[in-house]
Backbone of each chain as nested JSON, in Angstrom:
{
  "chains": [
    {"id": "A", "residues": [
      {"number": 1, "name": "UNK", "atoms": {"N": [99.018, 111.027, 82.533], "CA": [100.168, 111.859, 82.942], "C": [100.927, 111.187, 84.074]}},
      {"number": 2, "name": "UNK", "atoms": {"N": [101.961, 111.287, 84.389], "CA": [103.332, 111.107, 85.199], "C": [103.35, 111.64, 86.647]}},
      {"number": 3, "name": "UNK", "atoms": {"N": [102.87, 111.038, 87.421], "CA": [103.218, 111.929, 88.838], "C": [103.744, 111.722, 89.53]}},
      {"number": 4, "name": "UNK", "atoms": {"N": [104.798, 112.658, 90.172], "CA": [105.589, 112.294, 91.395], "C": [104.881, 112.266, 92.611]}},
      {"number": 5, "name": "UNK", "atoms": {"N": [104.67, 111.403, 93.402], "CA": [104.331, 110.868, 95.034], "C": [105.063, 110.369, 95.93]}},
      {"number": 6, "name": "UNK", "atoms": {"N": [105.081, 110.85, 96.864], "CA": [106.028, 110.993, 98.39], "C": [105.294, 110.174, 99.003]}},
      {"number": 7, "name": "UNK", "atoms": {"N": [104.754, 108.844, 99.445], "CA": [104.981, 107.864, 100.331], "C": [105.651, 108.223, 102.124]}},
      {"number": 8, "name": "UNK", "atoms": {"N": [105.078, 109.148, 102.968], "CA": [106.382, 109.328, 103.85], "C": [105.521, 108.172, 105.109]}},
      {"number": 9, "name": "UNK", "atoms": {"N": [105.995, 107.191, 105.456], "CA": [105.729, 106.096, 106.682], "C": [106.601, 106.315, 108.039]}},
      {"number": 10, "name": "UNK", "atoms": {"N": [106.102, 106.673, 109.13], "CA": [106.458, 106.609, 110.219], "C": [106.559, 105.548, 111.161]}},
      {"number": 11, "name": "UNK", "atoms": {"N": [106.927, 105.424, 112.248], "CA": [106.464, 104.755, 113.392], "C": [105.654, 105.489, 114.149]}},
      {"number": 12, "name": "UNK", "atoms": {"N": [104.206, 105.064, 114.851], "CA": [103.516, 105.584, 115.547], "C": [104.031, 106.329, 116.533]}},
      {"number": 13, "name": "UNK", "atoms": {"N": [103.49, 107.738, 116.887], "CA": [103.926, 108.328, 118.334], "C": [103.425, 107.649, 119.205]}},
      {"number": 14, "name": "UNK", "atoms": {"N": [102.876, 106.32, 119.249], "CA": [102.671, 105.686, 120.721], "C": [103.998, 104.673, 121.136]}},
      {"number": 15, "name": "UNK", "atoms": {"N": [104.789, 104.327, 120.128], "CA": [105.524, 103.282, 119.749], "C": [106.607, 103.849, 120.218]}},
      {"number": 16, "name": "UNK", "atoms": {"N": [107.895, 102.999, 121.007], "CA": [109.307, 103.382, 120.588], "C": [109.906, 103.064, 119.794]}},
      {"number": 17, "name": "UNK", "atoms": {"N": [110.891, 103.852, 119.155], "CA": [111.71, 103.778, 117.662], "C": [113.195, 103.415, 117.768]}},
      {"number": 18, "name": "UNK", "atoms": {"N": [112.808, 101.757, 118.028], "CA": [115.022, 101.745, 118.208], "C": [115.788, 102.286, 117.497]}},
      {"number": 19, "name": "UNK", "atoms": {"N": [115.237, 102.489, 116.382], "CA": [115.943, 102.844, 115.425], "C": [116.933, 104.608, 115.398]}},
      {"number": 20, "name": "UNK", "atoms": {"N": [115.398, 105.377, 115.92], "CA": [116.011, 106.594, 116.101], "C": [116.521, 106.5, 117.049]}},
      {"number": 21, "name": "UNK", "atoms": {"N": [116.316, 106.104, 118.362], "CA": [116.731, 105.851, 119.605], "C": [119.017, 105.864, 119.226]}},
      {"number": 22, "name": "UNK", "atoms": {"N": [118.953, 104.942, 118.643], "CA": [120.374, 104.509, 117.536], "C": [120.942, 105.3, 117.926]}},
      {"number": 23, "name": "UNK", "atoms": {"N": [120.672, 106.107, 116.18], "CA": [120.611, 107.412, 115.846], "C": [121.363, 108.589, 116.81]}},
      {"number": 24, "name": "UNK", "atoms": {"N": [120.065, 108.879, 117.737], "CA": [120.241, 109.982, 118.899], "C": [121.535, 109.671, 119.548]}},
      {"number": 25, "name": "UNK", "atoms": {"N": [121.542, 108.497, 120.098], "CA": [123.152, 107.477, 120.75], "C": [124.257, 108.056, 119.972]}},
      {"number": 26, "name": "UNK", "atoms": {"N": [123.958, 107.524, 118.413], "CA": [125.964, 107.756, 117.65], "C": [125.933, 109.591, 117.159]}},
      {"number": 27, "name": "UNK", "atoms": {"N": [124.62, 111.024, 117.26], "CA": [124.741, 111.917, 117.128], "C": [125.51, 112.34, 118.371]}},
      {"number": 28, "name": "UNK", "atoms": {"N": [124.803, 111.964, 119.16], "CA": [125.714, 112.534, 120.682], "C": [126.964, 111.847, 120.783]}},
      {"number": 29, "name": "UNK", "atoms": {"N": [127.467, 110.815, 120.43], "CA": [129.24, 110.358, 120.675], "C": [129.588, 111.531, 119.444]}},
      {"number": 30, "name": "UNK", "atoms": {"N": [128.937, 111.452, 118.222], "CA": [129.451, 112.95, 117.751], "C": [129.555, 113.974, 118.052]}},
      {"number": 31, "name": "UNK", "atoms": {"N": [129.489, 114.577, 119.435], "CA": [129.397, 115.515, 120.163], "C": [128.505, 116.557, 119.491]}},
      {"number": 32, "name": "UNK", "atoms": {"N": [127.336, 115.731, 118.798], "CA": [126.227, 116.774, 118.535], "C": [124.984, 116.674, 119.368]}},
      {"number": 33, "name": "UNK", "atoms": {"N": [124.818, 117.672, 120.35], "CA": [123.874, 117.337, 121.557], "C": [123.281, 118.443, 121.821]}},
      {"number": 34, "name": "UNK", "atoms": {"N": [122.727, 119.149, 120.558], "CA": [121.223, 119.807, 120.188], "C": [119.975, 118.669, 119.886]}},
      {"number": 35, "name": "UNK", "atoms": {"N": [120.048, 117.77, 119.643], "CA": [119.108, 117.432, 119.11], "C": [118.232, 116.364, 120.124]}},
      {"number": 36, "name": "UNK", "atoms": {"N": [117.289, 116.703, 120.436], "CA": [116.262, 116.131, 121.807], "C": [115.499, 114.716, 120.839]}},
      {"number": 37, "name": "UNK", "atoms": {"N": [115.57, 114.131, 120.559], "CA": [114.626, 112.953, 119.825], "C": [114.532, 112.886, 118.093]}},
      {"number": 38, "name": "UNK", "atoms": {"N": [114.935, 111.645, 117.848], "CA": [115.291, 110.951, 116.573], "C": [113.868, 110.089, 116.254]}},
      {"number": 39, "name": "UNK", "atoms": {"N": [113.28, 110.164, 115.491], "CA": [112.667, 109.144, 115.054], "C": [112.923, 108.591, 113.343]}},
      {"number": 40, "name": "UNK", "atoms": {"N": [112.638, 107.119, 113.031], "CA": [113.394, 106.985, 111.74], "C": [112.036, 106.379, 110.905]}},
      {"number": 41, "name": "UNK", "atoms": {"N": [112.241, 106.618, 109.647], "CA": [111.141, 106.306, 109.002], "C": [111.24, 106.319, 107.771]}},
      {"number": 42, "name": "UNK", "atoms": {"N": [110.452, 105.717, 106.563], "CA": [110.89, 105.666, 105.044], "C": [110.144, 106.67, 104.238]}},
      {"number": 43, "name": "UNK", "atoms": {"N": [110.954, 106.577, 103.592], "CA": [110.162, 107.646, 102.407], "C": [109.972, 107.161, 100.797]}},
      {"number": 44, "name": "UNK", "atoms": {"N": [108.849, 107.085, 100.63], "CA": [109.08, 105.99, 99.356], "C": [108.827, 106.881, 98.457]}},
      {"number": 45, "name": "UNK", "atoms": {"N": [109.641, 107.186, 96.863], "CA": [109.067, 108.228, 95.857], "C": [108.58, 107.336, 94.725]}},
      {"number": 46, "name": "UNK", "atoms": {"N": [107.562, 107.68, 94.502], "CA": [106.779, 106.76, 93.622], "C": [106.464, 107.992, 92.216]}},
      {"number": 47, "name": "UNK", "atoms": {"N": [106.538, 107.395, 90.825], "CA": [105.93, 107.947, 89.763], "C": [104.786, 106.686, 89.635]}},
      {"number": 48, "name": "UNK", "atoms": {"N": [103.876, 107.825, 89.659], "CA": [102.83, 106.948, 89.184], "C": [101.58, 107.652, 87.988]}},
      {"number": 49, "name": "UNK", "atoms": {"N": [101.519, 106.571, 86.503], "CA": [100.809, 106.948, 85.6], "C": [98.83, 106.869, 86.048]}},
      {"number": 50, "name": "UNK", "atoms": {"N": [98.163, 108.172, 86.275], "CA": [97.131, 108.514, 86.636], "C": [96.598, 110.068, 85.792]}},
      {"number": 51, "name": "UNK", "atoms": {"N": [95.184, 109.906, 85.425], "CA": [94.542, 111.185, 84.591], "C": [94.677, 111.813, 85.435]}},
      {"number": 52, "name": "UNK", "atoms": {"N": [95.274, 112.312, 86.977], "CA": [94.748, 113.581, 87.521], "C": [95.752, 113.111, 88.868]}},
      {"number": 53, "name": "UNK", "atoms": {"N": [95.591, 114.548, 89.694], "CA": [96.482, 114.13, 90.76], "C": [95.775, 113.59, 91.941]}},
      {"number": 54, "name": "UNK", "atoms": {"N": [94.449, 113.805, 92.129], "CA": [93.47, 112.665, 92.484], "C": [93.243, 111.504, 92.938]}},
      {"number": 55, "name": "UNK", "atoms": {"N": [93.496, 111.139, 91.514], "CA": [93.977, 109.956, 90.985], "C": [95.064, 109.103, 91.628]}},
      {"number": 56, "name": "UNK", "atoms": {"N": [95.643, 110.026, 91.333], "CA": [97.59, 109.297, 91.683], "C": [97.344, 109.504, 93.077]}},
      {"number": 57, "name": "UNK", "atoms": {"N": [97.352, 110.552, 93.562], "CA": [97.296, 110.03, 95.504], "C": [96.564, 108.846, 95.678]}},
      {"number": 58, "name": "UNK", "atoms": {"N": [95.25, 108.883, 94.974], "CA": [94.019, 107.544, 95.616], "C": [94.686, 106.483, 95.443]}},
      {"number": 59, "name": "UNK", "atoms": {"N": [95.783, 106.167, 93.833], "CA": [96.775, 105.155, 93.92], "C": [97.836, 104.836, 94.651]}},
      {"number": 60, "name": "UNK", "atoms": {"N": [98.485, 105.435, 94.945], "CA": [99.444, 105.636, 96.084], "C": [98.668, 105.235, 97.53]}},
      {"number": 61, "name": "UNK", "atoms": {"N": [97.661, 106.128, 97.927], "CA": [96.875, 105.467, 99.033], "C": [96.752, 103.641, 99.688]}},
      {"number": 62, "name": "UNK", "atoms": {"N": [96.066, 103.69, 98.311], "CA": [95.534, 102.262, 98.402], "C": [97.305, 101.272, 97.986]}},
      {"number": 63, "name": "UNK", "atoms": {"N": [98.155, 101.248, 97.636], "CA": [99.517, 101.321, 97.51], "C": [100.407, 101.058, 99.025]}},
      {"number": 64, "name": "UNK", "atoms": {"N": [99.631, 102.327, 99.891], "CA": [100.659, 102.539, 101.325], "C": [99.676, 101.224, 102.188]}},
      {"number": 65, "name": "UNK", "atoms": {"N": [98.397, 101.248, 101.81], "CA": [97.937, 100.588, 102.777], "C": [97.914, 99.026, 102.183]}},
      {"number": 66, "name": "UNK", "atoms": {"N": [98.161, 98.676, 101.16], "CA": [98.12, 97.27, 100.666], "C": [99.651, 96.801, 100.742]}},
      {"number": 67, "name": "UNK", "atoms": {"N": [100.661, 97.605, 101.013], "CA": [101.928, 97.01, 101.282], "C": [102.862, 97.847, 102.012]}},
      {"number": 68, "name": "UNK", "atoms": {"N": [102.903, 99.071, 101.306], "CA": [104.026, 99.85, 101.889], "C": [104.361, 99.882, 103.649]}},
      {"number": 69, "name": "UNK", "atoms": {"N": [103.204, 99.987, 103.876], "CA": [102.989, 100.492, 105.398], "C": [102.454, 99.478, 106.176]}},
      {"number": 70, "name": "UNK", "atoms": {"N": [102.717, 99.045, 107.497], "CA": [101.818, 98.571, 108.6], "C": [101.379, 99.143, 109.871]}},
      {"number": 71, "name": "UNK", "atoms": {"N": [100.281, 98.921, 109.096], "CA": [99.479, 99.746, 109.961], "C": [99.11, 99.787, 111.596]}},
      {"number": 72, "name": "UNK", "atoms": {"N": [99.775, 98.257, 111.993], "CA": [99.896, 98.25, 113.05], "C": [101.077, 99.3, 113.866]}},
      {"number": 73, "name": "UNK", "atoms": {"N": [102.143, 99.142, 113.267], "CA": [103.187, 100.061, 113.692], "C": [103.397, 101.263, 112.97]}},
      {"number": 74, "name": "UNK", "atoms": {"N": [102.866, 101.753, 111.728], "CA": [103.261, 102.746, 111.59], "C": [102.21, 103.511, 110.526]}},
      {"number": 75, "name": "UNK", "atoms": {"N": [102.456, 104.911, 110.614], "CA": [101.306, 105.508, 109.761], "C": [102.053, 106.108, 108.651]}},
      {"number": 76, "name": "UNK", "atoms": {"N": [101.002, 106.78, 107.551], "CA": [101.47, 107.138, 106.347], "C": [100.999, 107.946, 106.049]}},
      {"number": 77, "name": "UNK", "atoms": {"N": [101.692, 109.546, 105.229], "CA": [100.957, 110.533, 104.603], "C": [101.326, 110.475, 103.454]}},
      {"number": 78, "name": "UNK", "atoms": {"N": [100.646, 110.871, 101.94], "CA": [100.728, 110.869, 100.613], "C": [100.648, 112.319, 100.421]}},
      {"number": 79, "name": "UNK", "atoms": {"N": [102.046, 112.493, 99.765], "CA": [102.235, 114.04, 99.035], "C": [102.276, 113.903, 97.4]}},
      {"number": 80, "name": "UNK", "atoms": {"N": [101.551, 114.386, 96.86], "CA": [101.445, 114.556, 95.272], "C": [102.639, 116.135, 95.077]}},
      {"number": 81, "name": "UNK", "atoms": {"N": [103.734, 115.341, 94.363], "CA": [104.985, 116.966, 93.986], "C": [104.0, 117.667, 93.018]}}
    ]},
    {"id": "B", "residues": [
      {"number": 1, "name": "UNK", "atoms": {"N": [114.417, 127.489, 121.269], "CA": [113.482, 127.007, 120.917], "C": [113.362, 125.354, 120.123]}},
      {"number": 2, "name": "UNK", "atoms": {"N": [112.518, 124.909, 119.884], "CA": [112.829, 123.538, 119.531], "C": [111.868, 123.079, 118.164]}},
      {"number": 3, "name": "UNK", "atoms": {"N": [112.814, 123.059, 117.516], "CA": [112.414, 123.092, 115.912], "C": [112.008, 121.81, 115.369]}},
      {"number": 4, "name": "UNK", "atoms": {"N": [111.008, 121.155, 114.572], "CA": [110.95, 119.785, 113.696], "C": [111.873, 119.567, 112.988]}},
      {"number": 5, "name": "UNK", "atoms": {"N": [112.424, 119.344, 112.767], "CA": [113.018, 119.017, 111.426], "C": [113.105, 117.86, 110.414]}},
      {"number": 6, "name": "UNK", "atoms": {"N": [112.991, 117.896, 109.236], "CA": [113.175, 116.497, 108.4], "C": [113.989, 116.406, 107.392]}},
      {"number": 7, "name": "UNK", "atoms": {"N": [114.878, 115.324, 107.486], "CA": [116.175, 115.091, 106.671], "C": [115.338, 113.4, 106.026]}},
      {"number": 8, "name": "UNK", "atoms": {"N": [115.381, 114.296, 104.383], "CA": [114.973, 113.086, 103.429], "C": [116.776, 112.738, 103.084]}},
      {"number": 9, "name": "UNK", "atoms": {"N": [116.666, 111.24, 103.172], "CA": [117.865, 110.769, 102.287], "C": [117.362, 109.49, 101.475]}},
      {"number": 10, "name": "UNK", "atoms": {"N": [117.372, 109.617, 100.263], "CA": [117.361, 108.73, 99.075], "C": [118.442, 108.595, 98.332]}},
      {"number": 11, "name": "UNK", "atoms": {"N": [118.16, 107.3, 97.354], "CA": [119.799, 106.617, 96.779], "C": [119.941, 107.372, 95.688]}},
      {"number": 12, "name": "UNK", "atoms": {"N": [120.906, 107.873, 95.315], "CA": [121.415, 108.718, 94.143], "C": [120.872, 108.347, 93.275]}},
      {"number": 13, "name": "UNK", "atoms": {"N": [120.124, 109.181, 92.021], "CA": [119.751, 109.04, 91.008], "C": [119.953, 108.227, 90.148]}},
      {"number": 14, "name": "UNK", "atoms": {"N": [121.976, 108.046, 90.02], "CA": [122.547, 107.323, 89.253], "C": [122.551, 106.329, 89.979]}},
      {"number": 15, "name": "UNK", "atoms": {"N": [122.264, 105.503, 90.915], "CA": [122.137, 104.236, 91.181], "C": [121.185, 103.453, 91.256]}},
      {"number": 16, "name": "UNK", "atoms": {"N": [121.056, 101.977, 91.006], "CA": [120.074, 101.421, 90.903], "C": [119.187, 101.146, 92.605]}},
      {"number": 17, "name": "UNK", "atoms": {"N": [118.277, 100.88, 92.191], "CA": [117.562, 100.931, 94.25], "C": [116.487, 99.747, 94.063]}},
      {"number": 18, "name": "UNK", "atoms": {"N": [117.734, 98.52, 94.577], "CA": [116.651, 97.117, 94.331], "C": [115.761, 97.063, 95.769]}},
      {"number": 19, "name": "UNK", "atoms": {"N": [116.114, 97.754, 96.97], "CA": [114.94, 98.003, 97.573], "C": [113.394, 98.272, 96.477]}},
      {"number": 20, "name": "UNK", "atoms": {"N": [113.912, 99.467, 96.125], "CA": [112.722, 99.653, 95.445], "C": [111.974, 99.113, 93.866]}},
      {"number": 21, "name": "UNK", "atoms": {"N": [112.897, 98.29, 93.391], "CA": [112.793, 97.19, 92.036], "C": [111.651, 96.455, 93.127]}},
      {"number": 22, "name": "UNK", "atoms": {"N": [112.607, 96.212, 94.242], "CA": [111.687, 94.668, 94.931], "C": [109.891, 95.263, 95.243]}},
      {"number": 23, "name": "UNK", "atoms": {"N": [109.84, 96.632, 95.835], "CA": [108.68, 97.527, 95.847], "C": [107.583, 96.928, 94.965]}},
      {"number": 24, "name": "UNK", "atoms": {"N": [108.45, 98.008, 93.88], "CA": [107.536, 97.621, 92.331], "C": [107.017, 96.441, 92.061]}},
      {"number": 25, "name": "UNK", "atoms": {"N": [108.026, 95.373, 91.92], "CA": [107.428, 93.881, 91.553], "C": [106.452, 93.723, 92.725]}},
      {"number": 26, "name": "UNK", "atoms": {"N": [106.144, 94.04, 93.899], "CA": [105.29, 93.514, 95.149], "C": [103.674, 94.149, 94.588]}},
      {"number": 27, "name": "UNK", "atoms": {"N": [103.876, 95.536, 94.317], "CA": [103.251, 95.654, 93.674], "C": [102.497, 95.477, 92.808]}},
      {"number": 28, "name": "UNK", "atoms": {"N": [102.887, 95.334, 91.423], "CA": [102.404, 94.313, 90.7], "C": [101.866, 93.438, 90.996]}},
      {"number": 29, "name": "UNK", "atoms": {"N": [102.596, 92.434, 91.541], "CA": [102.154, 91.555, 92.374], "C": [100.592, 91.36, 92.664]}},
      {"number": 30, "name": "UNK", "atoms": {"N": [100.918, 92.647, 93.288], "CA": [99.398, 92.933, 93.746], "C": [97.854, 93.575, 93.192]}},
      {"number": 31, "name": "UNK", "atoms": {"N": [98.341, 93.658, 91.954], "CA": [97.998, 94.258, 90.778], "C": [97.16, 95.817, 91.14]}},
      {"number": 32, "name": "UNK", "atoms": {"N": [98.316, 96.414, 91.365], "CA": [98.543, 97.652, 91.16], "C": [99.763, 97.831, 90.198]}},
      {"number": 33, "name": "UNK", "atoms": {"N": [99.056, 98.321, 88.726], "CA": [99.874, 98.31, 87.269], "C": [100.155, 99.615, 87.256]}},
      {"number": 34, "name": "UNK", "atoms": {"N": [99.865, 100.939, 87.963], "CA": [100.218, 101.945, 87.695], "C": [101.314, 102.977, 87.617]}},
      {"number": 35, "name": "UNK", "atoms": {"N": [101.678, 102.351, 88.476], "CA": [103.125, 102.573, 89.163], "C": [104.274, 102.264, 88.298]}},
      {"number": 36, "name": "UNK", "atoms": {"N": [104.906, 103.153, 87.846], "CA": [106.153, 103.123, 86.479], "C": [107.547, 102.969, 87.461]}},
      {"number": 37, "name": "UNK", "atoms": {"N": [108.101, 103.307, 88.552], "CA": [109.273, 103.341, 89.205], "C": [108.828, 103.912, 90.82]}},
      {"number": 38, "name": "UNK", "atoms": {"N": [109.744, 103.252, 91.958], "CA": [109.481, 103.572, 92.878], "C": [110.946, 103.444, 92.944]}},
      {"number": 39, "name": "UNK", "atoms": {"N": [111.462, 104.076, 94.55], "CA": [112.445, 104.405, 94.878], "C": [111.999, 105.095, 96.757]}},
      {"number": 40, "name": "UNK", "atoms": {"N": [113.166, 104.024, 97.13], "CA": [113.024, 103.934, 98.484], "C": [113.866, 104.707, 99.507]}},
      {"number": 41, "name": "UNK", "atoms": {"N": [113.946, 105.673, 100.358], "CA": [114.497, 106.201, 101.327], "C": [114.14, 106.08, 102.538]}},
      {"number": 42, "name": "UNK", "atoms": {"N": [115.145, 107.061, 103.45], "CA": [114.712, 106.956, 104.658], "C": [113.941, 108.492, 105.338]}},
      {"number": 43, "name": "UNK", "atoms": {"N": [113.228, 108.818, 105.927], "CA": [113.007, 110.206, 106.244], "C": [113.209, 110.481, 108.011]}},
      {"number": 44, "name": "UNK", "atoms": {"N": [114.622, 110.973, 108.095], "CA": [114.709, 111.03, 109.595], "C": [113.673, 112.297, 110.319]}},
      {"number": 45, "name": "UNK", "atoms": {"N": [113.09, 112.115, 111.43], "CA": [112.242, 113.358, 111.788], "C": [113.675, 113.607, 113.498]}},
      {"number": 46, "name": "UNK", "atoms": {"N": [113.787, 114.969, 113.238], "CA": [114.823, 115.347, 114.535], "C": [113.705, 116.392, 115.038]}},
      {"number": 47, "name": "UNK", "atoms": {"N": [114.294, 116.658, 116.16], "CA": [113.742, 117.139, 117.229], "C": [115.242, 118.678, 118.069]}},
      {"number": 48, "name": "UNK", "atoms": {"N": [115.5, 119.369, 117.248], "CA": [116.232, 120.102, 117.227], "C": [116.181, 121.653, 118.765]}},
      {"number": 49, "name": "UNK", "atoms": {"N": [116.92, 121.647, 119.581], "CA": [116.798, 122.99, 120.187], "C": [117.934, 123.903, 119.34]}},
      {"number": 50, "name": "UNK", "atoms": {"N": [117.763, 124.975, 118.853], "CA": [118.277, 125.868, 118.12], "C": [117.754, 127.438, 118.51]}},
      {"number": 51, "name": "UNK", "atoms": {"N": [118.49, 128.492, 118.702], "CA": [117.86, 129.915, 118.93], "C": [117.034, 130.123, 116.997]}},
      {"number": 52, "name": "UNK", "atoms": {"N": [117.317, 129.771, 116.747], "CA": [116.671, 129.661, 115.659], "C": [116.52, 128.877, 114.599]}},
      {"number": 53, "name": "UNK", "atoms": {"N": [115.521, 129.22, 113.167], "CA": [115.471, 127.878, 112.654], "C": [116.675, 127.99, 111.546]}},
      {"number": 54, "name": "UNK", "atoms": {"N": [117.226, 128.965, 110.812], "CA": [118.622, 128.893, 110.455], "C": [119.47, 127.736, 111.471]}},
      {"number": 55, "name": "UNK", "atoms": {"N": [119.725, 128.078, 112.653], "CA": [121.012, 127.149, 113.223], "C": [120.555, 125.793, 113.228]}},
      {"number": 56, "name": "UNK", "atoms": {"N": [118.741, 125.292, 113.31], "CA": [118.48, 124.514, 113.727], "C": [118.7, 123.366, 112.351]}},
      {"number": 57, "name": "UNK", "atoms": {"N": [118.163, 124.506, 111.043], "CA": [118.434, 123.617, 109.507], "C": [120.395, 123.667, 109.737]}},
      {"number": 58, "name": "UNK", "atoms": {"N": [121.456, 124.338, 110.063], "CA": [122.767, 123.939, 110.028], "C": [122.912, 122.6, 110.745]}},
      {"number": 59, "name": "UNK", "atoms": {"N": [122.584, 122.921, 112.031], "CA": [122.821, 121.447, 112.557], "C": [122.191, 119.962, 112.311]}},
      {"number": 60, "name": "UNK", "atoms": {"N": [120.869, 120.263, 111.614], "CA": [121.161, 119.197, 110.816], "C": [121.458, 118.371, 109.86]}},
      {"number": 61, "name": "UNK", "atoms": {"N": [122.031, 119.767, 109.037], "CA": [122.935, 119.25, 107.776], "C": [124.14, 118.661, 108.556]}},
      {"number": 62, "name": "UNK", "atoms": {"N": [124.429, 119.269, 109.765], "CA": [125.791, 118.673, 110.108], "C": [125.39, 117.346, 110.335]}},
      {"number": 63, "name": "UNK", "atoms": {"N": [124.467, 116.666, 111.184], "CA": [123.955, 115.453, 111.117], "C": [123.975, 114.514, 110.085]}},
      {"number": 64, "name": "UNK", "atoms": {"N": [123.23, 115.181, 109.161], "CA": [123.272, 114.401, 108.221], "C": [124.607, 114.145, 107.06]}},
      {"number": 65, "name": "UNK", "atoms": {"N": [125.265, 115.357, 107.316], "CA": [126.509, 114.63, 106.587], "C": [127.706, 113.815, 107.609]}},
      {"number": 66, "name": "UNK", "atoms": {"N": [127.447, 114.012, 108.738], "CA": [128.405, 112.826, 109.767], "C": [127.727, 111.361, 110.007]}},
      {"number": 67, "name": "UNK", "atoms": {"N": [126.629, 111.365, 110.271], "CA": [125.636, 110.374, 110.095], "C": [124.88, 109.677, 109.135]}},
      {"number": 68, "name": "UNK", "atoms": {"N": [123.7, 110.472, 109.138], "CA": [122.345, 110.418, 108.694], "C": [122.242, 109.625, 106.915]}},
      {"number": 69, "name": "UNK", "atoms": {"N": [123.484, 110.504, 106.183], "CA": [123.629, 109.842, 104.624], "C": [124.97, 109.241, 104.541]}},
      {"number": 70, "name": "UNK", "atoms": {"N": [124.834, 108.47, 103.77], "CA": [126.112, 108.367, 103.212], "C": [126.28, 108.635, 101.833]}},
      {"number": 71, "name": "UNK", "atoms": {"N": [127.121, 110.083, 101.586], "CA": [127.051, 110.633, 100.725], "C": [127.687, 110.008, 99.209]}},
      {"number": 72, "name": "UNK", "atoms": {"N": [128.178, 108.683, 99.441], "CA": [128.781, 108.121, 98.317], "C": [127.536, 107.903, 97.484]}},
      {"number": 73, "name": "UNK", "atoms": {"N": [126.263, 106.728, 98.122], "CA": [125.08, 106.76, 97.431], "C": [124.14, 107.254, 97.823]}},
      {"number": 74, "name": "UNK", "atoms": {"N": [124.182, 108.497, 98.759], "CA": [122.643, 108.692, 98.912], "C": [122.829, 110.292, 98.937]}},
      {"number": 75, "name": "UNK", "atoms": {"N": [121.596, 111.003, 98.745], "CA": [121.374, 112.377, 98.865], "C": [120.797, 112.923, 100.067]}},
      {"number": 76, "name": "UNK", "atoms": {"N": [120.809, 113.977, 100.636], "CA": [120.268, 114.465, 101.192], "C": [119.922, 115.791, 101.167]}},
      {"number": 77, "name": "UNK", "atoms": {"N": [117.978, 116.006, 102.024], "CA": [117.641, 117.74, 101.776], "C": [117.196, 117.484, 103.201]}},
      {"number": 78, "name": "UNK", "atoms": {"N": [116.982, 119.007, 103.555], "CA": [116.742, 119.262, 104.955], "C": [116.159, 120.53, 105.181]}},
      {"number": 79, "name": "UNK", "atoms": {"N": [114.406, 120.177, 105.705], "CA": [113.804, 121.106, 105.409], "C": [112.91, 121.5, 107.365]}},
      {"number": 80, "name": "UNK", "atoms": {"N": [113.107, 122.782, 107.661], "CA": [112.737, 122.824, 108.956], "C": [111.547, 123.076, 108.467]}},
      {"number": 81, "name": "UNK", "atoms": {"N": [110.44, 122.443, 109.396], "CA": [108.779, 122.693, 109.208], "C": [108.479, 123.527, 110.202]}}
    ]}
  ]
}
């Protein structure tokens, strides 16, 4: 069977994130200045063919940690849709 | 109060996402064969003060459609946790 998997990779909360850092910078010249901290991060959607949903996370798993993700800088949670 | 929030943006359906072609083949690569299509985004995490979580999900749709996507190829959802 066919499963959809969410891949979501962060940057560590020990780490700073230039990226959101950015972000927060060009929201506020938008004079949008609710928002206290940006962090940026990927989201990878993966179909992946597996007997069970089990399965497909344990693939995806082994997936985030053999490429997607580094683990030095950043962590990863696996959502089965 | 000060709300999580997360704004997924991924590349439109109808477009191709050689980010994520390049994914797949790495994959392989790596011989992980299971994997039928991947597809790559970004997942911004905000940090929202809002009297509530209604204003806090408005403002960052407003974000994300001045910023965050660019709505020619990419989508966006926005879900307060």
């Amino acid at each position: 069977m066919l499963y959809s998997v969410e891949v979501k990779v962060m940057p560590l909360k020990e780490l700073l994130d230039p990226q959101g850092k950015a972000v927060m910078g060009g929201l506020e010249n938008l004079g949008i200045q609710e928002i206290r901290d940006v962090r940026v991060g990927k989201l990878i959607a993966l179909q992946i063919e597996a007997a069970d949903a089990d399965s497909a996370k344990k693939i995806a798993e082994n997936a985030a940690k053999k490429l997607l993700a580094n683990q030095v800088m950043e962590f990863f949670e696996v959502r089965v849709l």
